[in-house]
N, CA, C and O atoms as a CHARMM CRD file, in Angstrom:
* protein
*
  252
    1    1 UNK  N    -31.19700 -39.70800  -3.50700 PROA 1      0.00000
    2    1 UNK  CA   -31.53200 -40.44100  -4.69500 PROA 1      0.00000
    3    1 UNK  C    -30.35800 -40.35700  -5.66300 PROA 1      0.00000
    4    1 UNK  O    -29.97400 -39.26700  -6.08900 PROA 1      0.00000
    5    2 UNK  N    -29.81100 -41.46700  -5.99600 PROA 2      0.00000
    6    2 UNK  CA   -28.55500 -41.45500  -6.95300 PROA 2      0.00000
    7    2 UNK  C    -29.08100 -41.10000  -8.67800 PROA 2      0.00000
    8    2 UNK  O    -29.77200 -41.74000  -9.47100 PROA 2      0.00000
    9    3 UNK  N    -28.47600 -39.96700  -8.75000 PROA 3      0.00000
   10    3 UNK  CA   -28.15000 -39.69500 -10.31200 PROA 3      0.00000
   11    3 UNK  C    -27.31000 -39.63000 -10.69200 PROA 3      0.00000
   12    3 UNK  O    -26.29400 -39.72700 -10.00300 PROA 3      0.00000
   13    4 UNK  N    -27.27700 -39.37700 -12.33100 PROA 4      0.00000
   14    4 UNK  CA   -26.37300 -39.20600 -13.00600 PROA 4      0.00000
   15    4 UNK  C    -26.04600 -38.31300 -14.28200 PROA 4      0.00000
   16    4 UNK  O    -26.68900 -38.72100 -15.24800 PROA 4      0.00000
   17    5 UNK  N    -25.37100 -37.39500 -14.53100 PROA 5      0.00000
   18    5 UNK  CA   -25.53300 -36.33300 -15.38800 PROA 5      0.00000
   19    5 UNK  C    -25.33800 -37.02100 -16.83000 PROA 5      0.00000
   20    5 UNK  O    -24.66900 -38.02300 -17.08600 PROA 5      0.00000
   21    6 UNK  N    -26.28900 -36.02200 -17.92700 PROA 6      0.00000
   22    6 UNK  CA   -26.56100 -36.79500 -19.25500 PROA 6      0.00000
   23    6 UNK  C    -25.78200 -36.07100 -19.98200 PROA 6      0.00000
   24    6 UNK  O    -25.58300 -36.37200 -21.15900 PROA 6      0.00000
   25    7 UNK  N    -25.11900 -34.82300 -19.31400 PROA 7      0.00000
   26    7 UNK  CA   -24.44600 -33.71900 -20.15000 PROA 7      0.00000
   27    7 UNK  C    -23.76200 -32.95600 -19.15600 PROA 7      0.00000
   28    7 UNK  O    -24.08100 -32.73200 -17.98900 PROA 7      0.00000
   29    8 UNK  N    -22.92800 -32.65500 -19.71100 PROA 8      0.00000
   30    8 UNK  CA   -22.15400 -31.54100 -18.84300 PROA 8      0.00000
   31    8 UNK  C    -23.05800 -30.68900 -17.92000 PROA 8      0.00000
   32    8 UNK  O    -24.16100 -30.43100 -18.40200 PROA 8      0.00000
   33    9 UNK  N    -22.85400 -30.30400 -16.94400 PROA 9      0.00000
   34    9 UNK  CA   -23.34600 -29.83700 -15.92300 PROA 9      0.00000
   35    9 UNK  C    -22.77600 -28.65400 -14.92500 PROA 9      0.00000
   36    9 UNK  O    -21.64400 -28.86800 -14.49200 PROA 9      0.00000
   37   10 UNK  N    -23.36900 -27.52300 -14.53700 PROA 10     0.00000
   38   10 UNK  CA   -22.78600 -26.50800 -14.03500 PROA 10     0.00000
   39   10 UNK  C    -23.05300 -26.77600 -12.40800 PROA 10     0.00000
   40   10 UNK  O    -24.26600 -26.95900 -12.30400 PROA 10     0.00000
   41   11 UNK  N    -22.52500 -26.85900 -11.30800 PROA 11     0.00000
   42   11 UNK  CA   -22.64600 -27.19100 -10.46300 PROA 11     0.00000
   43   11 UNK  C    -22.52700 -25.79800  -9.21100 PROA 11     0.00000
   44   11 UNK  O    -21.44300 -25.47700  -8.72400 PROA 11     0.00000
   45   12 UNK  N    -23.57100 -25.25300  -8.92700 PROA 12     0.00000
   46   12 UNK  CA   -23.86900 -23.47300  -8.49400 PROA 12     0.00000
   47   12 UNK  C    -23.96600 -23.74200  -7.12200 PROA 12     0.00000
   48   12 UNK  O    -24.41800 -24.81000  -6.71000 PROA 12     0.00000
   49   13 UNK  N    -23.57200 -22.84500  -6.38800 PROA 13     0.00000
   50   13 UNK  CA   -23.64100 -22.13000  -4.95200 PROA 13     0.00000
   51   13 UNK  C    -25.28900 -22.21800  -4.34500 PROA 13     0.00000
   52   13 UNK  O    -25.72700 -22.74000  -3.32000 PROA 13     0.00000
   53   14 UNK  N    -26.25200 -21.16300  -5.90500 PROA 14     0.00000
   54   14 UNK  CA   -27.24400 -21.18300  -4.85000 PROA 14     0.00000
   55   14 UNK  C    -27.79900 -21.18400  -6.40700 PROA 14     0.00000
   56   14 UNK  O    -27.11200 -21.13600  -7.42700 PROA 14     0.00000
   57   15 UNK  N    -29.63500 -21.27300  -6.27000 PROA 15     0.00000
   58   15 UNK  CA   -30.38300 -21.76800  -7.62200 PROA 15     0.00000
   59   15 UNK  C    -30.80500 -20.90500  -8.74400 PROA 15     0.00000
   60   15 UNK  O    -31.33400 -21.23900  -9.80400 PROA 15     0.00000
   61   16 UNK  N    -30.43100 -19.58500  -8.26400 PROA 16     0.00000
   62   16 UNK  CA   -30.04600 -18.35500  -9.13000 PROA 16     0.00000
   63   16 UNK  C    -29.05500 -18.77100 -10.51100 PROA 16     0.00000
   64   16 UNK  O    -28.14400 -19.43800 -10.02100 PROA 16     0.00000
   65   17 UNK  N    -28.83800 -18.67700 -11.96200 PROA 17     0.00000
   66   17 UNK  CA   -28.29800 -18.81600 -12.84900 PROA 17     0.00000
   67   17 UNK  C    -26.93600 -18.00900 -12.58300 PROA 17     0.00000
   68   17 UNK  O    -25.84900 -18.41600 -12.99300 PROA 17     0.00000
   69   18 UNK  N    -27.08800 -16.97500 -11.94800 PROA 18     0.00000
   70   18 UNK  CA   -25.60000 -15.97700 -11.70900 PROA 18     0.00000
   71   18 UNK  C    -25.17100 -16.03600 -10.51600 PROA 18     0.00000
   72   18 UNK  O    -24.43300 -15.25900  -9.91000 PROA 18     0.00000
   73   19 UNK  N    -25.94700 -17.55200 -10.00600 PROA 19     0.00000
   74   19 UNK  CA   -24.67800 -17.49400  -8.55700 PROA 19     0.00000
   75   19 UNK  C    -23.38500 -18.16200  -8.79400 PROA 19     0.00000
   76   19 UNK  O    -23.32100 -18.57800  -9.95100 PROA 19     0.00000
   77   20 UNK  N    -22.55600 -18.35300  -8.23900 PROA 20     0.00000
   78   20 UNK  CA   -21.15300 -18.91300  -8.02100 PROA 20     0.00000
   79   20 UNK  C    -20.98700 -20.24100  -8.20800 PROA 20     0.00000
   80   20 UNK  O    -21.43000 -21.24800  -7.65500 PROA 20     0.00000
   81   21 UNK  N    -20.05200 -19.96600  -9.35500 PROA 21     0.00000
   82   21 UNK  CA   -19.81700 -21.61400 -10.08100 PROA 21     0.00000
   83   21 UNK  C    -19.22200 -22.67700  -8.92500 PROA 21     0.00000
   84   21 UNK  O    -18.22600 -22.12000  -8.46300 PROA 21     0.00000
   85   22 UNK  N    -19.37800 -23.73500  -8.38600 PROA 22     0.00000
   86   22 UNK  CA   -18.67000 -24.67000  -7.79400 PROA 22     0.00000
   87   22 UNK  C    -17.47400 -25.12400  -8.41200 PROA 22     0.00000
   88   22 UNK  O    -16.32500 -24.77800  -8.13400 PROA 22     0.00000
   89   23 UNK  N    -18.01500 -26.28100  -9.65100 PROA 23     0.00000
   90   23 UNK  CA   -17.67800 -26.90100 -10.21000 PROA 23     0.00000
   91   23 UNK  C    -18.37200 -27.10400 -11.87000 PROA 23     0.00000
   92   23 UNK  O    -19.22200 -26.33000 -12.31100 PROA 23     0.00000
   93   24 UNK  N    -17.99200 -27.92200 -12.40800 PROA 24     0.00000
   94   24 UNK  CA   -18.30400 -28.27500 -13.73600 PROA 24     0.00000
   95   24 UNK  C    -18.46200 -29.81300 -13.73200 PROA 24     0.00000
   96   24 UNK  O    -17.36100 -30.35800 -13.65000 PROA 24     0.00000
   97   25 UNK  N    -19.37500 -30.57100 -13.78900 PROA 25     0.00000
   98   25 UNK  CA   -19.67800 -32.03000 -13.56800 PROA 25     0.00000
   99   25 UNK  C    -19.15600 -32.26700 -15.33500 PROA 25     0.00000
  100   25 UNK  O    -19.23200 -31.46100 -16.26200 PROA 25     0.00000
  101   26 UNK  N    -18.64700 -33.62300 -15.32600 PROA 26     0.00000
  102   26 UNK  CA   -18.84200 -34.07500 -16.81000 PROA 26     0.00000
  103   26 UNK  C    -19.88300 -35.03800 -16.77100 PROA 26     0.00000
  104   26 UNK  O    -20.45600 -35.51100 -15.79000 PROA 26     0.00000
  105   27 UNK  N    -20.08600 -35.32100 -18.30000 PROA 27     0.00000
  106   27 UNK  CA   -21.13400 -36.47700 -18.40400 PROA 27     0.00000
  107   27 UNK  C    -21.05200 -37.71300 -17.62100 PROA 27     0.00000
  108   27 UNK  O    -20.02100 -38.22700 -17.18700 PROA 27     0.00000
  109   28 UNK  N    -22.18000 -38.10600 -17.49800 PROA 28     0.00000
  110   28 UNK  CA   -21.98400 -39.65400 -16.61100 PROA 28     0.00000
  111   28 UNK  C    -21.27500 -39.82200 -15.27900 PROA 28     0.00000
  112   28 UNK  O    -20.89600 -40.89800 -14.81600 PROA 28     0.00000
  113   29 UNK  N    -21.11400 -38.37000 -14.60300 PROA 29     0.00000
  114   29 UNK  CA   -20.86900 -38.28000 -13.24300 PROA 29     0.00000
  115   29 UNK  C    -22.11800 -38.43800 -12.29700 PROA 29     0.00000
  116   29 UNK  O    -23.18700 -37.91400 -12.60900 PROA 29     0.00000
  117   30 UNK  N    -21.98000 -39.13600 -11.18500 PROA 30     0.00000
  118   30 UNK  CA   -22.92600 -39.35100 -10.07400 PROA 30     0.00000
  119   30 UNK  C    -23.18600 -37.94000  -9.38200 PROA 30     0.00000
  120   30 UNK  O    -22.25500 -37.18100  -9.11100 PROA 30     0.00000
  121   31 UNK  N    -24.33600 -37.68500  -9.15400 PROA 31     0.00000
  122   31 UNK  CA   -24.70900 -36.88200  -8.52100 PROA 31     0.00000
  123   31 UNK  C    -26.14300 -37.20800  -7.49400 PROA 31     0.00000
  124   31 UNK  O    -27.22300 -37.57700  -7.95500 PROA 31     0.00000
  125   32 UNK  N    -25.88700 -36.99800  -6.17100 PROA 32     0.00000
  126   32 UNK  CA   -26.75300 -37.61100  -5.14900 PROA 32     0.00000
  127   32 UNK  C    -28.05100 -36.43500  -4.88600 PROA 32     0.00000
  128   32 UNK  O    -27.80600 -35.61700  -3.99900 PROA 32     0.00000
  129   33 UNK  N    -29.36100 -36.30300  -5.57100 PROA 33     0.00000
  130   33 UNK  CA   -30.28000 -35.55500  -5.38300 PROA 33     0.00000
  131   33 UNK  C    -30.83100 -35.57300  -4.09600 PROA 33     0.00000
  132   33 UNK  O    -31.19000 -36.63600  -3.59000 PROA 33     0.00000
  133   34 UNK  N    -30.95200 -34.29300  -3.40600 PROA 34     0.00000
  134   34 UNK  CA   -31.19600 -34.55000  -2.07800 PROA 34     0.00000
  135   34 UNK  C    -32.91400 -33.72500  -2.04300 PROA 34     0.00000
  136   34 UNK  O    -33.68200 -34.01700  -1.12600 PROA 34     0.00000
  137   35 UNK  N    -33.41100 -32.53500  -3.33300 PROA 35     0.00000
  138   35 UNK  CA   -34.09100 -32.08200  -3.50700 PROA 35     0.00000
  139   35 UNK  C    -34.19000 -31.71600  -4.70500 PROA 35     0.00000
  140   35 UNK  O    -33.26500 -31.48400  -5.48400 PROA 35     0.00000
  141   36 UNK  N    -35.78900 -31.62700  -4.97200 PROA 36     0.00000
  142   36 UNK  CA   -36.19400 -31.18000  -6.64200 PROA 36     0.00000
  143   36 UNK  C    -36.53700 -30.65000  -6.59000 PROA 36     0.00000
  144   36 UNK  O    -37.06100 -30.62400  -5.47700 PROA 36     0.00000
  145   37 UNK  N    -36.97900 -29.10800  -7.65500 PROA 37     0.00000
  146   37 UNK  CA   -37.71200 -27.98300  -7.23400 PROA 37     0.00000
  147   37 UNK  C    -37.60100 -27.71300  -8.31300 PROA 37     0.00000
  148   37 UNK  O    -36.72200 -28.15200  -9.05500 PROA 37     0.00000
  149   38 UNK  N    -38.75100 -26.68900  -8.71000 PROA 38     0.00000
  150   38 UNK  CA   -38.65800 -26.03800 -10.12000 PROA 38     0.00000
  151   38 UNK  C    -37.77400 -25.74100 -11.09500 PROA 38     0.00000
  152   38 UNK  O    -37.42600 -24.62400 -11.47700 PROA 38     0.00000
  153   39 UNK  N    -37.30300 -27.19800 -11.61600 PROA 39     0.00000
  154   39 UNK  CA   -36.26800 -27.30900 -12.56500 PROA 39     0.00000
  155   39 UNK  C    -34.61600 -27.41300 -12.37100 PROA 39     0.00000
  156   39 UNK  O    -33.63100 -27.38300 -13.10900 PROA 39     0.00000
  157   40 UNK  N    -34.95000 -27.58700 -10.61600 PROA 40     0.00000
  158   40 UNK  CA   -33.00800 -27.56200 -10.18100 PROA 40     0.00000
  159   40 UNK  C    -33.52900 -28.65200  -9.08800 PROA 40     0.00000
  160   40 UNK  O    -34.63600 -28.97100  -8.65200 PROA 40     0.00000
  161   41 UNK  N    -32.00600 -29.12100  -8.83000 PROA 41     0.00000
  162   41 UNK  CA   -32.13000 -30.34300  -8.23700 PROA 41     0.00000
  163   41 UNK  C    -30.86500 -29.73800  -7.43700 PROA 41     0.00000
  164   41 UNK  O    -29.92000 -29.13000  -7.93900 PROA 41     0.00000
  165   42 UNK  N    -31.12400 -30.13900  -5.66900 PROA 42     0.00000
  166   42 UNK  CA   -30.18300 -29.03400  -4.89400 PROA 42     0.00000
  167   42 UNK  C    -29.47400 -31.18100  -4.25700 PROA 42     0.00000
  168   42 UNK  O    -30.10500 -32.22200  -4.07200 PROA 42     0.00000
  169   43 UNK  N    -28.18900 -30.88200  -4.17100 PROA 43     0.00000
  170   43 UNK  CA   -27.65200 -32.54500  -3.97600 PROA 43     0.00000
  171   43 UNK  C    -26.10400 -31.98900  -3.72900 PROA 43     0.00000
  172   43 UNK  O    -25.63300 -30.85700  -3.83600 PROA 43     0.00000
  173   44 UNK  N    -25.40800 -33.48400  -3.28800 PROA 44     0.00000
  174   44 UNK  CA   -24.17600 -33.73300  -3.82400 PROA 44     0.00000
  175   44 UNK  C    -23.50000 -34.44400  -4.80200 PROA 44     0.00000
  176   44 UNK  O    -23.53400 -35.59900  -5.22500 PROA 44     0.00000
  177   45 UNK  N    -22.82400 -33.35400  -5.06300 PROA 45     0.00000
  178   45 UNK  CA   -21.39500 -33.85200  -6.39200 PROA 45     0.00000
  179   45 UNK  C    -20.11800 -34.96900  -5.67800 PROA 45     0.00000
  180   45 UNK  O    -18.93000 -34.65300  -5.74900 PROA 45     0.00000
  181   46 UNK  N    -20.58100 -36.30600  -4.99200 PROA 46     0.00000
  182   46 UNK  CA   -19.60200 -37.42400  -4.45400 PROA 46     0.00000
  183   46 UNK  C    -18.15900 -36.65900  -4.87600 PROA 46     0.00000
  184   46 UNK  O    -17.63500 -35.67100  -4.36100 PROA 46     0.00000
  185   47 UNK  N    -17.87800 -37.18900  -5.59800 PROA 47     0.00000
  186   47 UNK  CA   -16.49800 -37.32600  -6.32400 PROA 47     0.00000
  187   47 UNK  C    -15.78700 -36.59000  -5.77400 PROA 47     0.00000
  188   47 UNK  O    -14.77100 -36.97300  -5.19400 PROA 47     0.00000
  189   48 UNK  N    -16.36400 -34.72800  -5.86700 PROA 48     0.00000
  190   48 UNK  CA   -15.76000 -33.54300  -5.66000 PROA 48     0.00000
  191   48 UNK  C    -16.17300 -33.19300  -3.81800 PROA 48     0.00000
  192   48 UNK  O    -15.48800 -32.31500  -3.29400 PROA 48     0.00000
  193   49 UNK  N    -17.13400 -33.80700  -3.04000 PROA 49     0.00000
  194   49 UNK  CA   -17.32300 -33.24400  -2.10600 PROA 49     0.00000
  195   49 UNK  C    -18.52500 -32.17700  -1.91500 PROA 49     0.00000
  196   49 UNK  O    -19.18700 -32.04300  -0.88600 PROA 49     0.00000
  197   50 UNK  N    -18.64300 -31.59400  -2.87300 PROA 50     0.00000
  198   50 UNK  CA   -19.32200 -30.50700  -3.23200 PROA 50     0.00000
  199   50 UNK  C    -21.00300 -30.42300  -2.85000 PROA 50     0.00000
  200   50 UNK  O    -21.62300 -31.47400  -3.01100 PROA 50     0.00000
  201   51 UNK  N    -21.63200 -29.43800  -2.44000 PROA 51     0.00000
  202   51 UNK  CA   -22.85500 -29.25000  -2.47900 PROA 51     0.00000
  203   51 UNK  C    -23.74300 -28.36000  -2.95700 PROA 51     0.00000
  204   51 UNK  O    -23.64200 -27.19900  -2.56000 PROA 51     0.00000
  205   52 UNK  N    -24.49900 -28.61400  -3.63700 PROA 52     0.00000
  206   52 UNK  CA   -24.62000 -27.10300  -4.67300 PROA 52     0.00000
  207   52 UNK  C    -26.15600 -27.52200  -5.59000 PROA 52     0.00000
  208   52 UNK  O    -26.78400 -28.57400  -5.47200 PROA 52     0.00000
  209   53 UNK  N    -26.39700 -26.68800  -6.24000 PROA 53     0.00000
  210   53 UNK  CA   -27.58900 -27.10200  -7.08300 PROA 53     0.00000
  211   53 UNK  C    -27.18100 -27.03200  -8.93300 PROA 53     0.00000
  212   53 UNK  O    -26.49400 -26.14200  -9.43300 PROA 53     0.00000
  213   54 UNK  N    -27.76200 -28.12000  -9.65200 PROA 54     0.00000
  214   54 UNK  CA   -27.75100 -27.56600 -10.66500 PROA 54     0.00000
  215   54 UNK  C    -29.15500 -27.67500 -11.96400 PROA 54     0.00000
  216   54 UNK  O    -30.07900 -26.91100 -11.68300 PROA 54     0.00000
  217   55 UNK  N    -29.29900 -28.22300 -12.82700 PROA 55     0.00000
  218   55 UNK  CA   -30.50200 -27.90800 -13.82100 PROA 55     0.00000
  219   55 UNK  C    -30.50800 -29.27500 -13.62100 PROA 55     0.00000
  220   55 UNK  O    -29.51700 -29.95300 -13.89100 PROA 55     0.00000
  221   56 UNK  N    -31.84600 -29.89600 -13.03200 PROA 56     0.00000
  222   56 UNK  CA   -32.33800 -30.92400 -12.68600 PROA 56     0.00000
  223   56 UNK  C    -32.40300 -31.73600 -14.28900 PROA 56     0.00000
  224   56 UNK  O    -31.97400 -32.87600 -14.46600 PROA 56     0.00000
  225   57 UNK  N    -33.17500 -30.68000 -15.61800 PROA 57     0.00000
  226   57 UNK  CA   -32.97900 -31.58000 -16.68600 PROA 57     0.00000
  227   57 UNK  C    -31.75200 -32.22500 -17.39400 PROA 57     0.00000
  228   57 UNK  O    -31.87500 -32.98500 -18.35500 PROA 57     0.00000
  229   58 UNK  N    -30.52200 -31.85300 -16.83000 PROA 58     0.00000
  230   58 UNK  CA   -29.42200 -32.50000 -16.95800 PROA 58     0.00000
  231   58 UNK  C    -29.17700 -33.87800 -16.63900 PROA 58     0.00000
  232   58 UNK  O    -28.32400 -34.47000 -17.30000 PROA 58     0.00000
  233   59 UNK  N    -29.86800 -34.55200 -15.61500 PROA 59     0.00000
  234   59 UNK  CA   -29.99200 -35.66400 -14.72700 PROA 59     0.00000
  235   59 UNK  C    -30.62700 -36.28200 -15.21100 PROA 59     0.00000
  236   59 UNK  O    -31.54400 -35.76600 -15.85100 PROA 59     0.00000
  237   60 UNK  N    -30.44900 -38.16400 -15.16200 PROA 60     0.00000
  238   60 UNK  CA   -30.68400 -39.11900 -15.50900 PROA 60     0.00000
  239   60 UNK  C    -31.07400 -39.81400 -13.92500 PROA 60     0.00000
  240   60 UNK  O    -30.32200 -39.32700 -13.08000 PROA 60     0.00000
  241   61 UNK  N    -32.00800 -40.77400 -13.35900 PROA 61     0.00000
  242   61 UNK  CA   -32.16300 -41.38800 -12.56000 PROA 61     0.00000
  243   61 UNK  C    -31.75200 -42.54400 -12.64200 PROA 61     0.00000
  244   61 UNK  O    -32.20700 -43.25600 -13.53700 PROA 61     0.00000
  245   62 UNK  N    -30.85400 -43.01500 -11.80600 PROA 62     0.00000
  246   62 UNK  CA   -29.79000 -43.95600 -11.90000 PROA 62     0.00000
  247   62 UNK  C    -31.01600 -45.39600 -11.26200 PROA 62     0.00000
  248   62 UNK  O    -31.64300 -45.28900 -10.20800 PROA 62     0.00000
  249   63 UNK  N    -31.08900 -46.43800 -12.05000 PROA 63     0.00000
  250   63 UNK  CA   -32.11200 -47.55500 -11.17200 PROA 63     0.00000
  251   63 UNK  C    -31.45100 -48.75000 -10.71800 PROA 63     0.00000
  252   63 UNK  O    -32.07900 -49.60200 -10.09000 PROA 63     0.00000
């Protein structure tokens, strides 16, 4: 499901707050939700390659 971040975004290893930073998304970057779960959304970061989870309320649903 294509999204898109509404705010800066921390882009994590695993859905723990103190796991391992990936990356740092900026605003209005695509991000491809592959799963939703209690407040994290586990996907890919296109741009960067990346796969990782971050705070699902960051995300905008792209229509």
């Amino acid at each position: 499901m294509p999204y898109r971040t509404n705010a800066p975004v921390t882009l994590r290893e695993g859905r723990p707050i103190g796991s391992a930073v990936l990356a740092e998304l900026r605003s209005g970057e695509t991000f491809e939700v592959l799963e939703l779960a209690g407040g994290n959304a586990w996907g890919i970061a296109p741009n960067l390659g990346l796969v990782g989870y971050c705070d699902a309320g960051l995300l905008e649903r792209v229509q």
